[in-house]
The first five atom37 places (N, CA, C, CB, O) and aatype in JSON, in Angstrom:
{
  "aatype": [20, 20, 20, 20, 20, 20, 20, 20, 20, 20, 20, 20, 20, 20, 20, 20, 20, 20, 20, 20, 20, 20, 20, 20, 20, 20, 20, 20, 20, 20, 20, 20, 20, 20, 20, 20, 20, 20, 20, 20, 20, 20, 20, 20, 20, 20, 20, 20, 20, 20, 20, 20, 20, 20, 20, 20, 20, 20, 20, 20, 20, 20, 20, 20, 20, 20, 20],
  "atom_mask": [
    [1, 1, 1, 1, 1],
    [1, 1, 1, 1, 1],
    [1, 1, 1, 1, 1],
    [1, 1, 1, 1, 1],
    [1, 1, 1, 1, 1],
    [1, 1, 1, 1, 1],
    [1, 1, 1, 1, 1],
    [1, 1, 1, 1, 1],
    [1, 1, 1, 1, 1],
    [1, 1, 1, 1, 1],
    [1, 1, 1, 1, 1],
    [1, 1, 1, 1, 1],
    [1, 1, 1, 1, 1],
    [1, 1, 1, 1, 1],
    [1, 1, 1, 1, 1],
    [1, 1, 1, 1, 1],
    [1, 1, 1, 1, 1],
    [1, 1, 1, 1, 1],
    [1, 1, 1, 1, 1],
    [1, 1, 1, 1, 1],
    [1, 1, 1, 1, 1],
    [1, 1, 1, 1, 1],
    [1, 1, 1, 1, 1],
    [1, 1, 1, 1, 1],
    [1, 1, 1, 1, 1],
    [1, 1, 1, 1, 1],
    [1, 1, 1, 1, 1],
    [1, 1, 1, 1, 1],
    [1, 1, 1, 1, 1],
    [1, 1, 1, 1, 1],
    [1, 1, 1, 1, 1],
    [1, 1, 1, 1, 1],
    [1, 1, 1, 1, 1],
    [1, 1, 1, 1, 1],
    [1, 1, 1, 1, 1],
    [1, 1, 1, 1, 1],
    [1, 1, 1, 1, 1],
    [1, 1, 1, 1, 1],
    [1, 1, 1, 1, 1],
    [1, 1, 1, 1, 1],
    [1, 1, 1, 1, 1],
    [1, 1, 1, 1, 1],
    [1, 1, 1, 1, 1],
    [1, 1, 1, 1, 1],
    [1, 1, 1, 1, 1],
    [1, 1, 1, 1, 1],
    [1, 1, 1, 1, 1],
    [1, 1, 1, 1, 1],
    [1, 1, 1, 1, 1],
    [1, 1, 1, 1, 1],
    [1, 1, 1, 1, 1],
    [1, 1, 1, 1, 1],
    [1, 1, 1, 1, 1],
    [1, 1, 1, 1, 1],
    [1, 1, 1, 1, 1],
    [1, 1, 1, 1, 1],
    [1, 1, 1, 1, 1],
    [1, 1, 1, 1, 1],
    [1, 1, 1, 1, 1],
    [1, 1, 1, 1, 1],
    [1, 1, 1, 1, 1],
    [1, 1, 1, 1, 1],
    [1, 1, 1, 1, 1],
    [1, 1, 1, 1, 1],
    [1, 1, 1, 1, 1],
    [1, 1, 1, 1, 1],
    [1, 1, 1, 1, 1]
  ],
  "atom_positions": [
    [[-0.89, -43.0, 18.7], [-1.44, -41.88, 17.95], [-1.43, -42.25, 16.46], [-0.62, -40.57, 18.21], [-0.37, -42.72, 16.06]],
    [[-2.43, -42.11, 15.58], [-2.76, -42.52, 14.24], [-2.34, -41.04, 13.79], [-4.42, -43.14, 13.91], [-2.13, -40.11, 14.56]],
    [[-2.25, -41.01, 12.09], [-1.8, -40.02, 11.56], [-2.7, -39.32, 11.76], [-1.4, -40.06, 10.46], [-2.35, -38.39, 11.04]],
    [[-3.77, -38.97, 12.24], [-4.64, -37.54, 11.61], [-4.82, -37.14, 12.9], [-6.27, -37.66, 10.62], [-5.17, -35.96, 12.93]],
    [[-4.7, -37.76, 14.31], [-4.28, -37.21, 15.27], [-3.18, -35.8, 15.39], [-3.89, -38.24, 15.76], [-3.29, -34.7, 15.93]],
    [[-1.82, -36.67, 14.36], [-0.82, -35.85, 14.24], [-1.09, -35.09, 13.5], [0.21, -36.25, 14.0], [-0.53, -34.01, 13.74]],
    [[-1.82, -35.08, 12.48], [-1.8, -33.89, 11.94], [-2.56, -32.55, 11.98], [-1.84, -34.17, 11.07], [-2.32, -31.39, 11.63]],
    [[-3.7, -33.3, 12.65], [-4.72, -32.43, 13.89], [-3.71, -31.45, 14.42], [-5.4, -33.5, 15.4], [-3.62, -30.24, 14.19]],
    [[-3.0, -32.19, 15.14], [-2.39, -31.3, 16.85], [-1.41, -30.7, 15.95], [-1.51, -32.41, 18.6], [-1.14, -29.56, 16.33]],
    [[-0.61, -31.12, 14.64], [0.44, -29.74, 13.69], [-0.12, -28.77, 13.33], [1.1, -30.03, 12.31], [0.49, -27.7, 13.36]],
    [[-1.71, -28.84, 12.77], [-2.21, -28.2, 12.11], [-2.67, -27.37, 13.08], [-2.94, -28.76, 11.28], [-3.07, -26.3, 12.61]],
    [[-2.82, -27.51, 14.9], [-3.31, -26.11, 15.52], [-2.03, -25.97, 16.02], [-4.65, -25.99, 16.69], [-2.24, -25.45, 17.12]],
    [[-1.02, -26.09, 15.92], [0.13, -25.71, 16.78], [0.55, -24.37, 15.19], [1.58, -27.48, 17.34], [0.94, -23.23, 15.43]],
    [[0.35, -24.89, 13.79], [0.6, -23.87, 12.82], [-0.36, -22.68, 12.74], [0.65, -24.48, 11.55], [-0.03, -21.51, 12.52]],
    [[-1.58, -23.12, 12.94], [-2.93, -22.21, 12.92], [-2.71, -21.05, 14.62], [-4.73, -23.66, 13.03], [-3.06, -19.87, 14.72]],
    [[-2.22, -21.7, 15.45], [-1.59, -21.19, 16.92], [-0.83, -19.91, 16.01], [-0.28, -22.59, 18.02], [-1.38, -18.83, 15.8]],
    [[0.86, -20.34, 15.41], [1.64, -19.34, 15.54], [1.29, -18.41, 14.23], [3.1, -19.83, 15.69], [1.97, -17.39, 14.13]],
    [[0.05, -18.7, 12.98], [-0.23, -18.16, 12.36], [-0.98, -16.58, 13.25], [-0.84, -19.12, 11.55], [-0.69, -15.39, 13.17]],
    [[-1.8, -17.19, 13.9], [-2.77, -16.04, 14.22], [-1.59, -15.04, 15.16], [-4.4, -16.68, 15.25], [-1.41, -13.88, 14.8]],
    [[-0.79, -15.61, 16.43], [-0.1, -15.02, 16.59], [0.82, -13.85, 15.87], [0.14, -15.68, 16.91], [0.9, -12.65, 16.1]],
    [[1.31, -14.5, 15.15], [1.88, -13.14, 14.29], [0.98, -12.16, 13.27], [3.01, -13.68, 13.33], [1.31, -11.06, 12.82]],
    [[-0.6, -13.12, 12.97], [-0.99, -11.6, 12.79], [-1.7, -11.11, 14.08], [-2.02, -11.37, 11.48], [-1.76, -9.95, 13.69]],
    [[-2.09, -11.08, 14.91], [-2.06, -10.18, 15.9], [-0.85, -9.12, 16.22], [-2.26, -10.93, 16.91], [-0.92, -7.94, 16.55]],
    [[0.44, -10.08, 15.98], [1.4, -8.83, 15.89], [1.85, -7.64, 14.98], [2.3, -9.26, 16.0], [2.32, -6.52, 15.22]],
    [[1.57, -8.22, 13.97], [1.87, -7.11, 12.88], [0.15, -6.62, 12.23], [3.08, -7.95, 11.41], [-0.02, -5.64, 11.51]],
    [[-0.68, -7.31, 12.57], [-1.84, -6.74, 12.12], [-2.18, -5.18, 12.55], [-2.87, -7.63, 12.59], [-1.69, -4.39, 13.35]],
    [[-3.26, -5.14, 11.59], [-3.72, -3.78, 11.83], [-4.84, -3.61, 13.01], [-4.28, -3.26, 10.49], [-6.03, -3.8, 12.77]],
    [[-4.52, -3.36, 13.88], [-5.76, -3.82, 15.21], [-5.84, -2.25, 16.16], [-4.96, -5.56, 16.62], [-5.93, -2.04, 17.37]],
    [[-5.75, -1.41, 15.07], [-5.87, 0.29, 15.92], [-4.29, 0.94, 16.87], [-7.41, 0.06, 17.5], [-3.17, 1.15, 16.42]],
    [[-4.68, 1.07, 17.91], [-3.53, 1.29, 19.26], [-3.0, 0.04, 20.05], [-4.24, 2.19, 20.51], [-1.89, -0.03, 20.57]],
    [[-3.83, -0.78, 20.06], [-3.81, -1.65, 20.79], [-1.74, -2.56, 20.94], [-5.24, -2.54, 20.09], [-1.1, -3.29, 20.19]],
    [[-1.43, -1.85, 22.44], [-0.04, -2.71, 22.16], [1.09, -1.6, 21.21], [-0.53, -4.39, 21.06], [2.31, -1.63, 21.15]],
    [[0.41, -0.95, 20.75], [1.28, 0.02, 19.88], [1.32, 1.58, 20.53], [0.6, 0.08, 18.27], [0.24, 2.12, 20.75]],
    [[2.5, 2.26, 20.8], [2.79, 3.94, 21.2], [1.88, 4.51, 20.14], [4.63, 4.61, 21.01], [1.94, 4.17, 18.96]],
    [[1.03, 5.4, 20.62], [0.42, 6.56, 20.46], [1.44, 7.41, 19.1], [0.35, 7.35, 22.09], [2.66, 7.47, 18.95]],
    [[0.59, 7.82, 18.49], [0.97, 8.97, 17.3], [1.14, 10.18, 17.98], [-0.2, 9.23, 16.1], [0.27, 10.66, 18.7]],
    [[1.96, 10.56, 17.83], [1.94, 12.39, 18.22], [1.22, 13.2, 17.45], [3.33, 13.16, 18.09], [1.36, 13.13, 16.23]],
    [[0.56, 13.88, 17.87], [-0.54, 14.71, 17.0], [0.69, 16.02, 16.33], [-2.18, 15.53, 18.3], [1.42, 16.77, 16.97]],
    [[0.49, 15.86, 14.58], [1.54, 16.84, 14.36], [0.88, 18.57, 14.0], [2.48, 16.16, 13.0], [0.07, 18.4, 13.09]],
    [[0.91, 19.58, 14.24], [0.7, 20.57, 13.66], [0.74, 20.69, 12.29], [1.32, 21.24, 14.1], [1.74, 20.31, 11.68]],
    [[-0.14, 21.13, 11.75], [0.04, 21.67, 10.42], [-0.05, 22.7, 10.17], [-0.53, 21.32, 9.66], [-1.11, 23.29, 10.39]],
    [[1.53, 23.63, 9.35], [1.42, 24.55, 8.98], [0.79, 24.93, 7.22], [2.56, 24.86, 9.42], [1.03, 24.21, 6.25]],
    [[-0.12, 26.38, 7.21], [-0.47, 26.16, 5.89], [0.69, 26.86, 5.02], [-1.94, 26.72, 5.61], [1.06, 28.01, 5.26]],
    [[1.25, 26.04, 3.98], [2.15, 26.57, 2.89], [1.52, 27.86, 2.07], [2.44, 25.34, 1.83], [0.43, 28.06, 1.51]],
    [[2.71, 28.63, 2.26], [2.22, 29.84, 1.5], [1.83, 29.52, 0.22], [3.2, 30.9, 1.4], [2.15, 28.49, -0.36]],
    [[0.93, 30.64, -0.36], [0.81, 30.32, -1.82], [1.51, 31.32, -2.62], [-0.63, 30.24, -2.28], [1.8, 32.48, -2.3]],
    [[1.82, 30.47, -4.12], [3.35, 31.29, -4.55], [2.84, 31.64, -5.89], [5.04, 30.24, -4.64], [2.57, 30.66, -6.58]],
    [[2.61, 32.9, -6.47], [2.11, 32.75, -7.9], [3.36, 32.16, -8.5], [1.6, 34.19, -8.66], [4.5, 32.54, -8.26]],
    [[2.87, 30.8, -9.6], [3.71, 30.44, -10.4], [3.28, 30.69, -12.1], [3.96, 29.07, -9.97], [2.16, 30.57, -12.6]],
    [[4.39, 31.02, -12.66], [3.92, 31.26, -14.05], [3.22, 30.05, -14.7], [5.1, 31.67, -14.94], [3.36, 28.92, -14.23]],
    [[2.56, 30.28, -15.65], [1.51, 29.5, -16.49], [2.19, 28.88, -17.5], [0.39, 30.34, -17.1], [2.44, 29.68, -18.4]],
    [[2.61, 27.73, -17.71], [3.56, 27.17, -18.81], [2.68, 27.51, -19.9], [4.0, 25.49, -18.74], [1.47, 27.72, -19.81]],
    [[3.62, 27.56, -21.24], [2.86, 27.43, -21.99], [2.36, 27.11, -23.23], [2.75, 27.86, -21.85], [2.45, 28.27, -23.63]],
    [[1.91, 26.54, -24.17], [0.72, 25.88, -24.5], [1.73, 25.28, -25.16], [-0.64, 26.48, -25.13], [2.67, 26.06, -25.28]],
    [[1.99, 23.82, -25.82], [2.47, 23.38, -26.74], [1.96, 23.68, -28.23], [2.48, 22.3, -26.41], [0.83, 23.72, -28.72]],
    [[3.35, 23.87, -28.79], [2.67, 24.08, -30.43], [1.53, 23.15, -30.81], [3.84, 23.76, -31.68], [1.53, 21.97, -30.47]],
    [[0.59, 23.69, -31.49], [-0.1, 22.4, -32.36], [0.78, 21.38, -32.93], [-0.88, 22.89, -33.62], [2.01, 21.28, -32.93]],
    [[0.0, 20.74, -33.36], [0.67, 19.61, -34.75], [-0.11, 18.82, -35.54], [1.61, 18.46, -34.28], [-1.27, 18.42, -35.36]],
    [[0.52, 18.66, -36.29], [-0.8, 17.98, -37.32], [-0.58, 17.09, -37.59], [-1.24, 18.41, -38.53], [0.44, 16.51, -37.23]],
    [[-1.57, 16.55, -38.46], [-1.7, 14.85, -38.7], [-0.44, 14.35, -39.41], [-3.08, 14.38, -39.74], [0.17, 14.92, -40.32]],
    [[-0.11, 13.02, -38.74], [1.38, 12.55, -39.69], [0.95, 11.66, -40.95], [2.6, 11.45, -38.67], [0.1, 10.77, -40.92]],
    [[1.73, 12.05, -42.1], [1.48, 11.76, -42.93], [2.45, 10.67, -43.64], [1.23, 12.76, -43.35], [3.57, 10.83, -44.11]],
    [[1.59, 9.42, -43.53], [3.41, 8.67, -44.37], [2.71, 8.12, -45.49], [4.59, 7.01, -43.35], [1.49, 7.96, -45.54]],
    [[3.8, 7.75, -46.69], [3.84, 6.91, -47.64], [3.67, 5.58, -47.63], [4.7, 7.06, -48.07], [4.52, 4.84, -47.12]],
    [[2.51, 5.11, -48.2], [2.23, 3.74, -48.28], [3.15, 3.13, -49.08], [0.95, 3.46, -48.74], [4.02, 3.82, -49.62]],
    [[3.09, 1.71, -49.28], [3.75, 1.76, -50.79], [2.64, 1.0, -51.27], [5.4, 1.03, -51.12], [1.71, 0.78, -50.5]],
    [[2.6, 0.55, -52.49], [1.16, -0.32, -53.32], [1.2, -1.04, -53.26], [0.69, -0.45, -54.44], [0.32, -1.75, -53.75]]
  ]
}
């Protein structure tokens, strides 16, 4: 076996356990993975909350140059 033989047959034995693990952790729908439980949603009451309010103005800052 010459080198690029070997590095042929490393390079699909790495490209092999690459794809493998993303098939496992990939995103591929349900497939292999338990079902979601469908959850109810309740609607949250609505709460009058007071209106914060307004920050003082402010005005332009003024500094001393020097010459």
């Amino acid at each position: 076996m010459n080198s690029q033989s070997v590095a042929g047959l490393l390079g699909a034995i790495v490209a092999s356990i690459v794809l493998v693990v993303a098939v496992a952790y990939g995103p591929i729908g349900q497939f292999g993975k338990p079902a979601k439980p469908a959850s109810i949603q309740q609607p949250a009451p609505v709460q009058a909350q007071p209106v914060p309010a307004a920050p003082a103005p402010r005005g332009p800052v003024i500094r001393e140059v020097p010459n």
